[in-house]
C-alpha positions, 0 to 999 in steps of 0.5 A: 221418827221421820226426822231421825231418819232424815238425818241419819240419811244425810250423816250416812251420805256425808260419811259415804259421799264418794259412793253416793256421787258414783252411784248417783252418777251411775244411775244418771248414765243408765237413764241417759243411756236408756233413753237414747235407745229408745230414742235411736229407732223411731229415727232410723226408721224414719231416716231411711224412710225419708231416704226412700222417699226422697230417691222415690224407692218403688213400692212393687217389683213384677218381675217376669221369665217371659219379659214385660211389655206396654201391655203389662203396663197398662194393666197394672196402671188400671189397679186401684192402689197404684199411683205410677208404674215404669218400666225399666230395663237391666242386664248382667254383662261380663267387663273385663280388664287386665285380666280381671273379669267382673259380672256387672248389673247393668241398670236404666235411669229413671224417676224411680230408684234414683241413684243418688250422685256422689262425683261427676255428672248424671249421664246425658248420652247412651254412652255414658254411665254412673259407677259404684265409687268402689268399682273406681278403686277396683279396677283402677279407673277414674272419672272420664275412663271408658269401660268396655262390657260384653253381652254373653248368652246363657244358651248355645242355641244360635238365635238365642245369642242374637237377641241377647247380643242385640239389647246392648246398642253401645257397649263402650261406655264412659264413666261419667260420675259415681253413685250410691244405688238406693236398691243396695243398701241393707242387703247384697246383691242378687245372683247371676248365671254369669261368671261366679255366680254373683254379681260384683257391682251395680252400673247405671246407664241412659234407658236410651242405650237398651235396644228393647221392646220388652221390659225386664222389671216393671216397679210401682209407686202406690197412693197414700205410701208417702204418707206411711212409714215404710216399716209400720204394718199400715205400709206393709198392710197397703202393699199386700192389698195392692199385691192381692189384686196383682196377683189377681191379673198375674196368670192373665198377663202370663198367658197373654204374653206366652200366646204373644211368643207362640202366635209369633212363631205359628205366624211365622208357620202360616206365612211360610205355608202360604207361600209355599201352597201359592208357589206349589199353585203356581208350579202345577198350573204350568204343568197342567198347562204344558201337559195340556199343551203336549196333549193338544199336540197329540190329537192333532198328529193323531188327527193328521196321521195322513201328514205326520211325516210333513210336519214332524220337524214341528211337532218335535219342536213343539213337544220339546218346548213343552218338556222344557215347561214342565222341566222348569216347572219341576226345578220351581217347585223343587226350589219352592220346597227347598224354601218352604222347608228353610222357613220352617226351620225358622218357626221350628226355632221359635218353638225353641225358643218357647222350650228355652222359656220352660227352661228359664221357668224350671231353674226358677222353680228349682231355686224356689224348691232350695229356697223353701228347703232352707226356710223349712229348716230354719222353722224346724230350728224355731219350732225346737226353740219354741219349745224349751218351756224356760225361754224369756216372755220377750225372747219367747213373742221374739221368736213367735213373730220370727216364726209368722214371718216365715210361716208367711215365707213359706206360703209365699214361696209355695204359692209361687212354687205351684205357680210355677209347675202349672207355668211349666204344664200350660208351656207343655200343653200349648207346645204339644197344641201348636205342633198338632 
């Protein structure tokens, strides 16, 4: 039976061997073609996993409305989990050209986020910088051109503009070479409150070209990453962990750098108090000591009576130098006031400041508050999906991680919305002590 059936087989692909061939080819390309798909991930992953080792991508960003300093540092460097922290300096700046206007990011080079040099040469002075190979062709520019960028305040407040115009030392830079940002490969760039409201390329220049003491991110290497894959839940589970015991020190951090900016300007308060209360000291003490003089001289024209008319010429005198003591002991004072009242304008504006602070620190609540709008919706549109009862299994544990990753989105985004409210209360609270 078996051996009838063989042949008859064999007679049946004999007669059909063009079908037969095509099928067989068929099916060789299907596997073919299956197996290279389940061979193209793990590579992909591993590939901008060696990429983001090799350019030495941070781990964690910490960034902050009210700037970070050496101190922030410090204390991130004593959390365990944590292998380096740097701190780096960006700025968004207006460049502008024959009439075209761009917003341009204005990074530091350092051992972290290392760009990767496609033309030229690395930057060795301030004045110099590494462009996108793009912005070349954009702006009609080639390696060794100078590009001139300009620092533009987000306020109208006067002293505002001033330190924000002082971060740039040179604002003259020449192109020395191109790069590819490893920050900017899968995803766009971020949003600016210059110009369009987005910012068009990235710019790279020497750290020593930002006239700082305050930090604008602040990234992190951890331990043991190296030895993870980047996109696994064992990399993603480590990161979180570090995070958790970030966001432990976050609210001290804050706090001492908010105290820092108030006690900058109470100082500023106290010293301009002191000098007045010494100047107003020594104001009254002339008085006294004319009104002392000017009464020394009463007793002794009522004590010579009897030879007033004599020394009435010396009396006179006498009492008119002591007006002119008092007279510019007065205009002293009047000048000590008039000096007392410009230094607190100062400390007034330090208060500003601060409100300027709030300010920065609401618009980014607002953002979150239009961000979580959005990821709200987005789940409400998953959860509509989820319950039409004839989706695929796949599609069905697809659309279940999708609502997780937003889920925890959304917590995420809540977290730093509440964060953000108390931030604005405890501005509020210390703003409304100081001036008490």
């Amino acid at each position: 039976m078996k051996r009838a059936l063989l042949k008859d087989s064999i007679k049946e692909i004999k007669n059909t061997y063009k079908r037969f061939i095509s099928i067989l080819l068929m099916a060789f390309l299907g596997v073919g073609f299956f197996a290279g798909l389940r061979a193209t991930s793990p590579d992909m992953v591993d590939t901008i996993d060696n990429f983001y080792d090799k350019q030495n991508v941070y781990d964690v960003e910490v960034l902050s409305t009210l700037g970070l300093t050496s101190e922030d540092i410090e204390a991130l460097e004593q959390i365990d989990g944590i292998e380096k922290v740097y701190g780096e300096y960006s700025k968004d700046v207006i460049l502008n050209d024959e009439n075209t206007e761009l917003v341009v990011k204005l990074m530091s080079i350092d051992d972290i986020n290392k760009p990767i040099l496609k033309d030229g040469k690395m930057p060795e002075n301030i004045n110099e910088c590494l462009v996108e190979s793009s912005f070349l062709e954009k702006m009609h520019k080639q390696i060794g051109d100078n590009i001139q960028i300009e620092e533009m305040d987000f306020e109208d407040d006067e002293t505002e503009q001033n330190e924000q115009n002082d971060m740039i030392k040179q604002d003259e830079l020449k192109i020395v070479g191109t790069m590819q940002s490893p920050l900017y490969i899968s995803r766009d760039k971020e949003t600016s409150k210059l110009g369009a409201g987005k910012i068009d390329y990235i710019i790279y220049c020497n750290r020593d070209n930002f006239n700082s003491d305050i930090y604008t991110e602040i990234y992190m290497t951890l331990e043991k990453t190296r030895d993870m894959t980047t996109s696994t839940d064992e990399y993603k589970n480590y990161v979180e962990n570090v995070m958790d015991k970030v966001e432990g020190i976050k609210e001290e951090r804050q706090t001492a750098r908010y105290n820092s900016l108030i006690d900058e300007a109470t100082e500023k308060v106290d010293s301009a108090q002191a000098d007045f209360d010494k100047e107003k000291a020594d104001a009254q003490q002339k008085i006294q000591d004319a009104e002392a003089e000017i009464q020394k001289a009463k007793d002794e024209i009522n004590s010579n009576e009897n030879t007033i008319n004599q020394n009435e010429a010396k009396a006179n005198a006498e009492f008119s130098q002591a007006e002119n003591q008092i007279k510019q002991a007065k205009d002293t004072l009047a000048q000590n006031e008039k000096d007392f009242e410009t230094k607190k304008k100062e400390a007034e504006e330090g208060f500003a400041q601060a409100e300027n602070l709030k300010k920065q620190t609401q618009e980014q609540l607002d953002t979150v508050n239009k961000n979580l709008e959005g990821v709200q919706k987005q789940y409400n549109q998953l959860l509509e999906a989820l319950k039409n009862e004839s989706l695929p299994e796949e599609m069905k544990a697809e659309l279940e991680e999708q609502k997780l990753q937003i889920e925890n989105s959304i917590t995420t985004m809540q977290i730093a919305k509440t964060q953000l409210e108390a931030g604005i209360k405890k501005i509020d609270d210390e703003i409304t002590n100081r001036k008490k």
